[in-house]
C-alpha positions in Angstrom: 0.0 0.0 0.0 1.8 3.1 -1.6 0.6 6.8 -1.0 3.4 8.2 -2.7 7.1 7.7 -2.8 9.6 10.3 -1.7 12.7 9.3 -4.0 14.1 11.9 -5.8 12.9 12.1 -9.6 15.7 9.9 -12.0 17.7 12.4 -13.1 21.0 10.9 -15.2 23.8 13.0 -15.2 24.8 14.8 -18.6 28.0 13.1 -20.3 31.0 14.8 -19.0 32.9 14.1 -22.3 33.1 15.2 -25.9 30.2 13.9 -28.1 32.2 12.5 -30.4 35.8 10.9 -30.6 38.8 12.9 -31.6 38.6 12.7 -36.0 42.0 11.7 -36.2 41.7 8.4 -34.5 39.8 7.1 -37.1 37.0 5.4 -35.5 34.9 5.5 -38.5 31.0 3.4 -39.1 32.8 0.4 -40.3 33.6 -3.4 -38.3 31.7 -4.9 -35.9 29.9 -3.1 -32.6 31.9 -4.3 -29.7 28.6 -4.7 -27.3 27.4 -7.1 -29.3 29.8 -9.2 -30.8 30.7 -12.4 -28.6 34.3 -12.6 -27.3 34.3 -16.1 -29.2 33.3 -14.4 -32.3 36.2 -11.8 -31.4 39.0 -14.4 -30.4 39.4 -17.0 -32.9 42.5 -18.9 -31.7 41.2 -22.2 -30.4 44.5 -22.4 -27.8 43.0 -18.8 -26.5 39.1 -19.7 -26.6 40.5 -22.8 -24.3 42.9 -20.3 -21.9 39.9 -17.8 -21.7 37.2 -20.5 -20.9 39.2 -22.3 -18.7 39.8 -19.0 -16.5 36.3 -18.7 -16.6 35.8 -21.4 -14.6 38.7 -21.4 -12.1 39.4 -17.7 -11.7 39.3 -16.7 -8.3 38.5 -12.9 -8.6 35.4 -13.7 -11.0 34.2 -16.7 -8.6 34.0 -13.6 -5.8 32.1 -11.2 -8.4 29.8 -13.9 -8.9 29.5 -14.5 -4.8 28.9 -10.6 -4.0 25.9 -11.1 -6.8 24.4 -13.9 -4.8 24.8 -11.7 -1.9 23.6 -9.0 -2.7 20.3 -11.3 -4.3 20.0 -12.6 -0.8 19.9 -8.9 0.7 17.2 -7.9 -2.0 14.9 -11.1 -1.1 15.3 -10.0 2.9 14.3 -6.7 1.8 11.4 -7.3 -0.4 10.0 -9.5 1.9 9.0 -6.5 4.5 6.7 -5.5 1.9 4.1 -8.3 3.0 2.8 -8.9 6.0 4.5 -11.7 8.1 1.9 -14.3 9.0 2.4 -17.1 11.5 0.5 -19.9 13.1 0.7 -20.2 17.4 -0.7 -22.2 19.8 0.3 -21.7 23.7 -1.3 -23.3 26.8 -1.0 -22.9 30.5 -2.2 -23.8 33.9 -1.4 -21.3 37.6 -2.0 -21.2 41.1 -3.0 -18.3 42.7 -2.7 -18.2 46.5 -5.8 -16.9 48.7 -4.3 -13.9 50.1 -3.7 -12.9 46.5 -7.8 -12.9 45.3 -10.9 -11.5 46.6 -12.4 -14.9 47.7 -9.4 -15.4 49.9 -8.9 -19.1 48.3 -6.6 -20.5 46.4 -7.6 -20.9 42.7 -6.5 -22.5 40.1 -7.1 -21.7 36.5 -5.8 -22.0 32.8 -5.7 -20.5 29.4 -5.2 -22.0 25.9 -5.3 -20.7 22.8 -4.6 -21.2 18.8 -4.8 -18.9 16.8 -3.2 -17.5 13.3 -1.5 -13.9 13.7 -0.3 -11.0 11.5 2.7 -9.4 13.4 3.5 -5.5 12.7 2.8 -4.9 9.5 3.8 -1.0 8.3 1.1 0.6 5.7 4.1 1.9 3.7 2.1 5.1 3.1 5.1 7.1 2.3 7.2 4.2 0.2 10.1 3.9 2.9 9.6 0.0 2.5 9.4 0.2 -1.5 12.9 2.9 -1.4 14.4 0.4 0.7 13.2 -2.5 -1.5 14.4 -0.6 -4.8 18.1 0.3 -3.2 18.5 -3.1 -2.6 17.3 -4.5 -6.1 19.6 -1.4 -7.8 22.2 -2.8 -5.4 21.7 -6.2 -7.1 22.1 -5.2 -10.4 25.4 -3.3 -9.9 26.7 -5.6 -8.5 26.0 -8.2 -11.5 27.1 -5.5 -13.7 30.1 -5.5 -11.7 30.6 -9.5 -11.8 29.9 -8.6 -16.1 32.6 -6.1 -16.1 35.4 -8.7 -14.0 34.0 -11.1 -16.9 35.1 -8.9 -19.9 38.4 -7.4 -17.8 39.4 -11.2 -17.2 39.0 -12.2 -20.6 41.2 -8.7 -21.6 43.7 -10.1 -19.3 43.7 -14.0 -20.3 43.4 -12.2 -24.3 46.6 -10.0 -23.6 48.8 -12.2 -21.8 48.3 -14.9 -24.3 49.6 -12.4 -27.0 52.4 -11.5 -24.7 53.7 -15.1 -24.9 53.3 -15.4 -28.4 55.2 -12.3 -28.6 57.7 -13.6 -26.6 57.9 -16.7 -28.9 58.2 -15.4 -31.7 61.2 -13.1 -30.4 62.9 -16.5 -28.7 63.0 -18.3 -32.0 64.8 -15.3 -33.3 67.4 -15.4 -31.0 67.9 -18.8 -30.8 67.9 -18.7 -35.0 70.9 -15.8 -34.6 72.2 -17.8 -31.8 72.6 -20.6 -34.3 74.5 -18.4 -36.7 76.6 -16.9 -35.0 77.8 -19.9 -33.5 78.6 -21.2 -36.6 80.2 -18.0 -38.0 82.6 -18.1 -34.6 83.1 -22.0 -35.8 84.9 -20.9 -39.4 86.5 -17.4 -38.2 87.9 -19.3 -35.3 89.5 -22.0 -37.9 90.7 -19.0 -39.9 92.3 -17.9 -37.0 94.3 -20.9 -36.6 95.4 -21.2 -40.3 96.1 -17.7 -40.3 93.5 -16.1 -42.3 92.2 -13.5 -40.4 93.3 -11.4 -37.5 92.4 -12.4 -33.5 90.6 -9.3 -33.3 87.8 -9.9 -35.9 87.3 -13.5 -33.8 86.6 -11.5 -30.8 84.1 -9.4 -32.7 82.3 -12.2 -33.9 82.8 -13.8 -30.2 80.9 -10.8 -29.0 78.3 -10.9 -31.3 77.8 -14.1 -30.4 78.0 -13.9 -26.6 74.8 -10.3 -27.1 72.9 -13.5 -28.9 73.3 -15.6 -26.3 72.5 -13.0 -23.2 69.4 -11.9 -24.9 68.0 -15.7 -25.6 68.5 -16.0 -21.7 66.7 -13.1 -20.9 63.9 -13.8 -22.9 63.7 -17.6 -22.0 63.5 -15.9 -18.1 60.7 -13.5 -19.6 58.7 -16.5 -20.8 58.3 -18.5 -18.0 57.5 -15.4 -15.6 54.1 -14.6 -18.8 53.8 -18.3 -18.0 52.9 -18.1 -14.3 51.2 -15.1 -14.7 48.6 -16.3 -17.8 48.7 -19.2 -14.9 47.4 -17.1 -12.6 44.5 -15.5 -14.2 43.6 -18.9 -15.8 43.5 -20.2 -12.3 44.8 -23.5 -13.0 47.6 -24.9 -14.6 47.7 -24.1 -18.6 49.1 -27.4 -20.0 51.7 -27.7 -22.5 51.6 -24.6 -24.6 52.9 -25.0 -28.1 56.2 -22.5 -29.3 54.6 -21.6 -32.0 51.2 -20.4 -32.9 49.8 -18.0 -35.6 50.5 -14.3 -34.3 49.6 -12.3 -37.2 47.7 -8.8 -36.8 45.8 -8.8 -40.1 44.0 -12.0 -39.2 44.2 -12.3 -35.4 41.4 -9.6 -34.1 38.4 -8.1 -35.9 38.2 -4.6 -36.9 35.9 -2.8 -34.5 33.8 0.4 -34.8 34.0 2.7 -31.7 30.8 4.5 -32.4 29.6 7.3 -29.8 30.5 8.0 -26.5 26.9 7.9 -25.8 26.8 4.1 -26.5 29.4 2.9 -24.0 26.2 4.0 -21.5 24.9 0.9 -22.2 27.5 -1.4 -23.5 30.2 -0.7 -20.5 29.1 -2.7 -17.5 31.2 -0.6 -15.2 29.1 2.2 -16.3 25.7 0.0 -15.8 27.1 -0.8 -12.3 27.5 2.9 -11.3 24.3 4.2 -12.5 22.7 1.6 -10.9 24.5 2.7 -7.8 23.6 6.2 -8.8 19.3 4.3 -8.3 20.3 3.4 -5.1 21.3 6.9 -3.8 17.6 8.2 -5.0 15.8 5.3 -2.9 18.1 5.7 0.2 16.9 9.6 0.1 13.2 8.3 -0.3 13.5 6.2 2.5 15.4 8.4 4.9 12.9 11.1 3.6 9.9 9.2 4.5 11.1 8.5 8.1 10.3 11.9 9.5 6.4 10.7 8.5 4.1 8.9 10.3 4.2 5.2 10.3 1.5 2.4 10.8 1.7 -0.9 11.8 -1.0 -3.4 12.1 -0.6 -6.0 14.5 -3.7 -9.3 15.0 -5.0 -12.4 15.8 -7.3 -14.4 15.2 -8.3 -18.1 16.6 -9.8 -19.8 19.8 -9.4 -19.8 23.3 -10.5 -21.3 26.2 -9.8 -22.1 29.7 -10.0 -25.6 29.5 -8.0 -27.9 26.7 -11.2 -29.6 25.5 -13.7 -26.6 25.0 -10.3 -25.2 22.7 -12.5 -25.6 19.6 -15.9 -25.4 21.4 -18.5 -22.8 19.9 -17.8 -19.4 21.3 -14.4 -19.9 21.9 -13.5 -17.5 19.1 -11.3 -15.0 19.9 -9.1 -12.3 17.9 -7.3 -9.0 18.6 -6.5 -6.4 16.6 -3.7 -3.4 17.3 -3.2 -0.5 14.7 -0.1 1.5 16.0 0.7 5.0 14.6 4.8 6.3 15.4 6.1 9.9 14.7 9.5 10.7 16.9 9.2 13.8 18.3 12.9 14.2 19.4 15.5 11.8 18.3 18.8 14.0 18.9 19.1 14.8 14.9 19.4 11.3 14.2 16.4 11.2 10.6 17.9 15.1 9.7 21.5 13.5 10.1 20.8 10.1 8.5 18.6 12.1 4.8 22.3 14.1 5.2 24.2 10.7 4.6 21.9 9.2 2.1 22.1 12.1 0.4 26.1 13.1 0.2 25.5 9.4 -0.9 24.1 10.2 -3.6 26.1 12.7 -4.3 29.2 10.6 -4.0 27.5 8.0 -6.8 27.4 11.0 -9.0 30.8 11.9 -8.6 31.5 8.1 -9.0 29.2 7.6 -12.0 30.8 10.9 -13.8 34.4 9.4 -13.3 33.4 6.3 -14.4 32.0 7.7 -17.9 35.5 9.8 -18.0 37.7 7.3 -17.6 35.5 5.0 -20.0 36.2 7.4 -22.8 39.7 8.1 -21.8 40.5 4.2 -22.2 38.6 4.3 -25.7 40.5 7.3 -26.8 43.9 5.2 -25.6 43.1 2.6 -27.7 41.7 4.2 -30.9 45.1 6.1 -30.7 47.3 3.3 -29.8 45.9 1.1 -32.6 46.0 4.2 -35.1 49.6 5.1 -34.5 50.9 1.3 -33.8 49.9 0.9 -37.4 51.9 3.4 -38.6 54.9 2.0 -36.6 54.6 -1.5 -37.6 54.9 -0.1 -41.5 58.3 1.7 -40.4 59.5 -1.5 -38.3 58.8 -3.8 -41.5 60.6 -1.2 -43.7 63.3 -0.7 -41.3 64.3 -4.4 -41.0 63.9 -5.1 -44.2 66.5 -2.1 -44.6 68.6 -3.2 -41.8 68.9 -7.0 -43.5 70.0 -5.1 -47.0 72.7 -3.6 -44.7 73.7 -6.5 -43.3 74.0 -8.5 -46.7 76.1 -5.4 -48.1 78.1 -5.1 -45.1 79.0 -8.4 -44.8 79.9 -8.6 -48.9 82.5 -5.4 -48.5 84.3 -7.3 -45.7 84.7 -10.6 -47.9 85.9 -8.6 -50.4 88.2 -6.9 -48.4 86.9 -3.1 -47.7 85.6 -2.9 -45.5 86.5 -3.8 -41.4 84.6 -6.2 -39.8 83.1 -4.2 -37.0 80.7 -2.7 -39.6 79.8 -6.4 -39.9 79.1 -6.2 -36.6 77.1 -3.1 -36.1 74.7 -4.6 -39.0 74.3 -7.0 -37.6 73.8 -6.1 -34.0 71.0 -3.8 -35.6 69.4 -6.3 -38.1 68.7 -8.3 -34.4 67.0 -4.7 -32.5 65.0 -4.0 -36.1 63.5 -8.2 -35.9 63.0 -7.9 -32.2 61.3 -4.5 -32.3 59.1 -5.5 -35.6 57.5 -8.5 -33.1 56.8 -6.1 -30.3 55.4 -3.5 -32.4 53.4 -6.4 -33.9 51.9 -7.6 -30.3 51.5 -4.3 -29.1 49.5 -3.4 -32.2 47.3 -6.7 -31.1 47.2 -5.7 -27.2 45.9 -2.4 -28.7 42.4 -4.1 -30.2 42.1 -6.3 -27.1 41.9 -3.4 -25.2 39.7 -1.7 -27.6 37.5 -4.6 -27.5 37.6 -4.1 -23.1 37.3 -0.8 -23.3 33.9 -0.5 -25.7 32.1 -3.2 -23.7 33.1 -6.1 -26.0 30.3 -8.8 -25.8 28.1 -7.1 -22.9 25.0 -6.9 -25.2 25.5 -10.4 -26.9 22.7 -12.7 -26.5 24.6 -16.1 -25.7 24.9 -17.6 -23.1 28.7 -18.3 -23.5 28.9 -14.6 -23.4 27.9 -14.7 -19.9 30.1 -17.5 -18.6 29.9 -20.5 -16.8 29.3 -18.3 -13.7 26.4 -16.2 -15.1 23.7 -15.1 -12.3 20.2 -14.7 -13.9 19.2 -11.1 -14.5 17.5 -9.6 -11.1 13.5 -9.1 -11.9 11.7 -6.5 -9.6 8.6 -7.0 -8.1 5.4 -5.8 -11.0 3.9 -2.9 -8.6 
């Protein structure tokens, strides 16, 4: 029963960012919309759709998301439930002696009561909606707190998405050393039998020692770097990865899908981080209803109805019908500021959420803008990195012709090919970095939040919270 409700009108907060994305990123109208496109549509590897669904099931941060839903579904079903009345079956029976100098007859009596009855126990007429406020901060509490399980979901596959890359990057740039390793060993091999027939001088051995020994020192350091992405794609897949091969396809043009960005406008409803704090942003509006609606009257109704008698057999005889009925009516008078004090707190509540859900949207837009420009300009470097090695292994080839031919000194062999190593090693990181850049565009537009699957969800999906019809 609902006079009116005291909440503060909805009122969403304007966008505090540009309408639009910065024209030089490029976002265009053209790929797919992130929101809607499934992350298994998205990530085609089937080693990575494995990694990604198996931390889906054993990751520990997600398995607590999904916890603090159930919790907070528990703490909406306690709260709903003061909207009805509480209704309770009792029966209670007793006998007493009462001593003669205790009654007017001056004899001890003896007496008993029984009764049965059914009973309704203090149920508030929620005239002024503090039991529906209360009810919808809970449910709003619900749903951002799923939204906050979705946005762990899509931030867990990021991280599963990227580190995955980051080994294959890693790889990829072990194979090259251990390919130059296996080179230069053999270039030390025949300048170190030149050496002893006299050939060539001491010093050009010890160049091509050095070269050998950068070779070496950098396959070490990036067998070390391998095993530490290892335990750490370990760690957010929650369980032990298996085997992994060396060698897997890591190519940028096939890998990812292109993605359109859209407006800013649309990551309202496809970034579940931005769901969770405008549902938080609900909950501040029925905490001010509530606290609003406690400096009003409220009603209770507390009754009975059943039988009772002072004997156990006539329990059920006729006219042993008895009931009791108790309206109550409350209204503090002084409470030492406690109501003014307590709409204060819901209400800088409220205000905090605001704060909270206008952050949220900036830093939403900041991370697009990030990635739109990383993938823009990561583009542009991988074209230089491909030219540049493929200029840097021309210089080699030259290099290393002018010193068989006698002029040129070795240790321009040796700066070529010290470079022609940097140029492959850089061309693979620009390469993964270029990747990492559409994983976190995908992240950062909501990627799969508005896909109707349920693998989008996850093994640990909660149902979507459904409010009472009023």
């Amino acid at each position: 029963t609902v006079c009116k409700s005291l909440a503060p009108a909805p009122d969403t907060p304007p966008l505090p960012v540009p309408e639009a994305w910065p024209a030089h990123l490029g976002s265009g109208t053209d790929g797919a919309h992130a929101g809607e496109l499934a992350w298994q549509a998205y990530f085609t590897d089937p080693l990575l759709q494995r990694l990604i669904e198996t931390a889906l099931e054993n990751n520990r941060d997600l398995r607590l998301a999904a916890l603090r839903v159930e919790e907070a579904s528990a703490a909406f079903r306690i709260q709903r439930s003061d909207r009805f009345p509480a209704v309770g079956v009792g029966a209670q029976g007793g006998r007493a002696r009462v001593p003669g100098d205790l009654n007017m007859s001056g004899r001890s009596q003896v007496g008993g009561e029984y009764r049965a009855e059914v009973g309704l126990s203090t149920w508030e007429l929620d005239l002024w909606g503090r039991v529906r406020n209360l009810e919808d901060a809970a449910l709003q509490s619900w749903l951002a707190s799923d939204a906050a399980r979705q946005a762990v979901h899509l931030a867990l596959i990021a991280q599963v998405a990227d580190g995955y890359l980051g080994l294959r990057e890693i790889d990829e740039r072990v194979a090259i050393a251990r390919q130059t390793v296996a080179t230069r060993e053999e270039s030390y091999r025949i300048f170190r039998r030149r050496v002893e027939v006299g050939s060539t001088s001491k010093l050009d051995l010890t160049q091509v020692q050095t070269l050998l020994n950068q070779a070496q020192a950098l396959l070490t350091q990036l067998e070390q770097a391998r095993a530490t992405q290892l335990h750490a794609l370990a760690l957010l897949v929650g369980a032990d990865p298996g085997p992994l091969p060396t060698k897997a396809p890591f190519d940028e043009t096939t890998v990812l899908a292109e993605l359109r960005a859209g407006l800013p406008s649309e990551l309202l409803v496809s970034r579940p981080d931005i769901i969770s704090a405008e549902h938080q942003l609900r909950a501040g509006d029925a905490n001010i209803g509530a606290a609003r609606a406690a400096f009003l009257p409220r009603i209770a109704l507390t009754g009975s109805f059943g039988t009772a008698s002072s004997d156990l057999d006539g329990l059920f005889d006729s006219g042993s019908r008895a009931w009791t009925f108790m309206p109550t009516l409350s209204l503090p008078i002084f409470d030492g500021g406690r109501r003014r004090a307590n709409l204060e707190l819901s209400e800088v509540r409220r205000d905090i959420a605001v704060a909270g859900y206008e952050k949220t949207i900036q830093t939403a837009f900041r991370e697009v803008a990030d990635a739109l420009s990383a993938k823009y300009w990561l583009a542009e470097q991988l074209t230089i990195q491909r030219a540049n090695l493929e200029a840097q292994s021309e210089r080699a080839r030259l290099a290393q012709l002018r010193y068989d031919n006698g002029s040129a000194a070795f240790l321009e062999v040796l700066d070529a090919q010290r470079d022609l190593l940097d140029a492959g090693q850089q061309l693979v990181q620009a390469r993964r970095a270029l990747l990492s850049s559409q994983v976190a565009l995908y992240a950062a537009l909501g990627g799969g939040t508005l896909a109707a699957t349920d693998e989008t969800q996850g093994a640990t999906s909660t149902p979507a919270p459904t409010p009472l019809t009023r």
